[in-house]
C-alpha positions as CSV (number, residue, x, y, z in Angstrom):
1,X,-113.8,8.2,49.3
2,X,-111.4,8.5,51.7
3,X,-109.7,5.4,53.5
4,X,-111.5,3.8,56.4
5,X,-107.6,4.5,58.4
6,X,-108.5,8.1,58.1
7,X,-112.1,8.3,58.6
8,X,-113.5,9.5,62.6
9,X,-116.0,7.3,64.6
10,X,-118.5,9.5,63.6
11,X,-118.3,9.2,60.2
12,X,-117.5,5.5,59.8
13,X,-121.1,5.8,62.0
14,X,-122.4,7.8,59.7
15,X,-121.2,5.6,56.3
16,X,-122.7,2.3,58.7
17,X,-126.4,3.6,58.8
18,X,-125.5,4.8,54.9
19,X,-125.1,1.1,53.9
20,X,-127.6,-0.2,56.2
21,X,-130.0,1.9,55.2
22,X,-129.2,1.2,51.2
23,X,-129.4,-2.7,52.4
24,X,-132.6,-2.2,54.7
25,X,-134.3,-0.5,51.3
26,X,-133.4,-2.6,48.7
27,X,-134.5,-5.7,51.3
28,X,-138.0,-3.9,51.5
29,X,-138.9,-4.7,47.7
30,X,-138.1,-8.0,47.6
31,X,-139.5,-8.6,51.2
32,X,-142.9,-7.7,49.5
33,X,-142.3,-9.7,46.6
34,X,-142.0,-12.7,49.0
35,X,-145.4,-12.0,50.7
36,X,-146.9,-11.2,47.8
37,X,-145.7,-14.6,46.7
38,X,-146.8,-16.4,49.9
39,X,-150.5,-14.5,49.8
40,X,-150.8,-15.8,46.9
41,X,-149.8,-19.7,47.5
42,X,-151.9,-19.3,50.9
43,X,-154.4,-16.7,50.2
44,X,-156.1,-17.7,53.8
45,X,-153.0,-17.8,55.9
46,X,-152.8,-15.3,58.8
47,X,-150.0,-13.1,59.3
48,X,-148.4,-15.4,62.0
49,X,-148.8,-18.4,59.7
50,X,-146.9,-16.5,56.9
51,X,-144.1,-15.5,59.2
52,X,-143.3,-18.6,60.1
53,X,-143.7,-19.7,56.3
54,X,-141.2,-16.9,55.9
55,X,-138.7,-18.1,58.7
56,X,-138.9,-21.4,58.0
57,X,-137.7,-20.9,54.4
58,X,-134.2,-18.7,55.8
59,X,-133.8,-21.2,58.2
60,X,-133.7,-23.8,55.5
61,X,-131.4,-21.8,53.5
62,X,-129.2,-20.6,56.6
63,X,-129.7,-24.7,57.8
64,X,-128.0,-25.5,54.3
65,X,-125.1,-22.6,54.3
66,X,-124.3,-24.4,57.7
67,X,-123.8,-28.2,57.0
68,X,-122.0,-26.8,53.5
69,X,-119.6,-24.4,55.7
70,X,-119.2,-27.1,58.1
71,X,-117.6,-29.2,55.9
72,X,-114.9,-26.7,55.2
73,X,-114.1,-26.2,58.6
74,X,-112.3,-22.7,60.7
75,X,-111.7,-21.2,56.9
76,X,-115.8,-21.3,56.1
77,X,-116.9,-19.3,59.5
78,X,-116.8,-15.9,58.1
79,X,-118.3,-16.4,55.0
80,X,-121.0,-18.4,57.0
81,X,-121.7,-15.4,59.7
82,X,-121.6,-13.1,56.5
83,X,-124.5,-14.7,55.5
84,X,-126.3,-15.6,58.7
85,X,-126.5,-12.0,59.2
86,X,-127.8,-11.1,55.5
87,X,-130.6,-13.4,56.1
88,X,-131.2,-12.6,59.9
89,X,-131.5,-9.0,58.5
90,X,-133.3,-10.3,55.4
91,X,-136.0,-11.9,57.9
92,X,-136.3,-8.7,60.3
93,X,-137.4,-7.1,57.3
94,X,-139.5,-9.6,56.0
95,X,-141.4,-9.5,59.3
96,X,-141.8,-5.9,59.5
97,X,-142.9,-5.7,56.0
98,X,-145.5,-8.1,56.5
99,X,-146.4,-6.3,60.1
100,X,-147.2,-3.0,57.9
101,X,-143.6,-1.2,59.8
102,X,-142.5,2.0,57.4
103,X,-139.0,1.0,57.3
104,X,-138.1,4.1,55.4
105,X,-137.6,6.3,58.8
106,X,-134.5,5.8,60.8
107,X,-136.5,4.9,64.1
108,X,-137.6,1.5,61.9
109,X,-134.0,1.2,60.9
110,X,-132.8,1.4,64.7
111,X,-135.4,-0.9,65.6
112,X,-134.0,-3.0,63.0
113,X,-130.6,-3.6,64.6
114,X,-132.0,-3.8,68.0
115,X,-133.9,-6.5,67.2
116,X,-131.0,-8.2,65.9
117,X,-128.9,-7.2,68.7
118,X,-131.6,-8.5,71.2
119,X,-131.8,-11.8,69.2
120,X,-128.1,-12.4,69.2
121,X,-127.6,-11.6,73.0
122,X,-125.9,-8.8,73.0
123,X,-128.7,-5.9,73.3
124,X,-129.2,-2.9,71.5
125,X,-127.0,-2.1,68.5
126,X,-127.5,1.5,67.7
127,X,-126.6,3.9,70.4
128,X,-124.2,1.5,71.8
129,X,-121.5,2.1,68.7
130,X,-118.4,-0.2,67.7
131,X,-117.7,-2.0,70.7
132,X,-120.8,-4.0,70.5
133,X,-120.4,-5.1,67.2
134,X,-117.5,-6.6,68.1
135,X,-118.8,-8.0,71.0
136,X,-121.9,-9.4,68.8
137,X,-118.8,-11.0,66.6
138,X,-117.4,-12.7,69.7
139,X,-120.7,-13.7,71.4
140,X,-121.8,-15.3,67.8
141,X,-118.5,-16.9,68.3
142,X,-118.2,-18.6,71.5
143,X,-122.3,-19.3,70.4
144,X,-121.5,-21.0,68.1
145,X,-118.7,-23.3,69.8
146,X,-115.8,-22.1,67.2
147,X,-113.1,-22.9,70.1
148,X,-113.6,-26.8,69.9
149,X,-116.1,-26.3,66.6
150,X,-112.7,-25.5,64.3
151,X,-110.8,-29.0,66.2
152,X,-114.4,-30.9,65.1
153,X,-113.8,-33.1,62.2
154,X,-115.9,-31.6,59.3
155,X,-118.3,-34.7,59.5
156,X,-119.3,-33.4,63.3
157,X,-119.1,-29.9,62.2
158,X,-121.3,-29.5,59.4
159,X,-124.4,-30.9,61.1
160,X,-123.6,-28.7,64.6
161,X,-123.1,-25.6,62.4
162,X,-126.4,-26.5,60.1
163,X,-128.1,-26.6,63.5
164,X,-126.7,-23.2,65.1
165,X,-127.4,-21.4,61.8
166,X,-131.2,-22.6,62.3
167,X,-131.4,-21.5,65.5
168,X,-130.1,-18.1,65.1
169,X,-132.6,-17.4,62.2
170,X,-135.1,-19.0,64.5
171,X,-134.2,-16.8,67.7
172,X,-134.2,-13.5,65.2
173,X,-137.7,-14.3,64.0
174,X,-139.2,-15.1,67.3
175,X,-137.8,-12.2,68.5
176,X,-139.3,-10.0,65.7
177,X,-142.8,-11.6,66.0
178,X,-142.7,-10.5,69.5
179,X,-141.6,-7.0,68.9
180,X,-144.1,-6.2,66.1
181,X,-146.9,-8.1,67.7
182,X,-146.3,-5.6,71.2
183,X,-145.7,-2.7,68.4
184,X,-149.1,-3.0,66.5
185,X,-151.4,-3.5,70.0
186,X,-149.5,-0.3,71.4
187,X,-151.0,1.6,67.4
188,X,-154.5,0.2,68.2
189,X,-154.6,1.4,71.6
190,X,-153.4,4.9,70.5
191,X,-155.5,4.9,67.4
């Protein structure tokens, strides 16, 4: 593989959607593990019910990576949004999984990183390119307070970070619910 110094837009582009698509697929079989899971402990739940089930339990984990990160202060943050966007990702395709969404087709896959560009402020992901991942990076950021969050003493920080983690899983997962509720009325109205 060549090095990412001598690779064009397009094909870092290109070697993006590669990975994301690799992530995106292995995501799908253990996103229907977890339903299958939660069907099973709730066999009379409705779909919204197991959603939220299925937010609630990344929020807890992405709630705990927080107050854990916290503690370590400015060095932790990239690990932390590492792993805020795994499970924000995770949760998109938990979501669409349990909406019935073929995730197998690029369309999905850009509908994918919309959604998480929508949920994080900064729009849609795909046809915008590099720029907005960067600014996605920044707006996470100054989100998440790091100016003053990295002077915070760890004691302050690991609660405030806990809480910003839960709300960006929480903003991802409303913001999916919305899109695949208005996504399977518009299939029943063609059908």
């Amino acid at each position: 593989m060549p090095s990412l110094d001598s690779l064009t837009p397009k094909q870092l582009k290109k070697l993006a959607n590669e990975r994301f698509s690799t992530l995106v697929l292995a995501e799908i079989r253990r996103a229907r593990e977890r339903i299958a899971e939660l069907e099973r402990t709730y066999p009379s739940a409705s779909r919204k019910e197991l959603a939220t089930r299925l937010i609630d339990a990344k929020k807890a984990i992405a709630t705990t990576s927080g107050a854990v990160s916290g503690l370590f202060g400015l060095v932790s943050v990239p690990v932390d949004l590492v792993l805020v966007t795994y499970l924000q990702i995770s949760l998109l395709v938990d979501i669409a999984v349990l909406s019935r969404v073929n995730l197998k087709s690029a369309r999905a896959q850009d509908d994918l990183l919309d959604l998480l560009g929508y949920a994080n402020g900064t729009g849609p992901l795909v046809r915008a390119g590099p720029k907005v991942l960067g600014r996605i990076a920044v707006s996470l950021l100054h989100r998440g307070g790091l100016p003053w969050l990295g002077r915070a003493v760890p004691v302050v920080a690991a609660p405030l970070t806990a809480w910003l983690n839960n709300r960006a899983l929480k903003r991802v997962g409303d913001e999916a619910l919305r899109f695949y509720a208005r996504e399977g009325k518009r299939q029943k109205a063609a059908e």
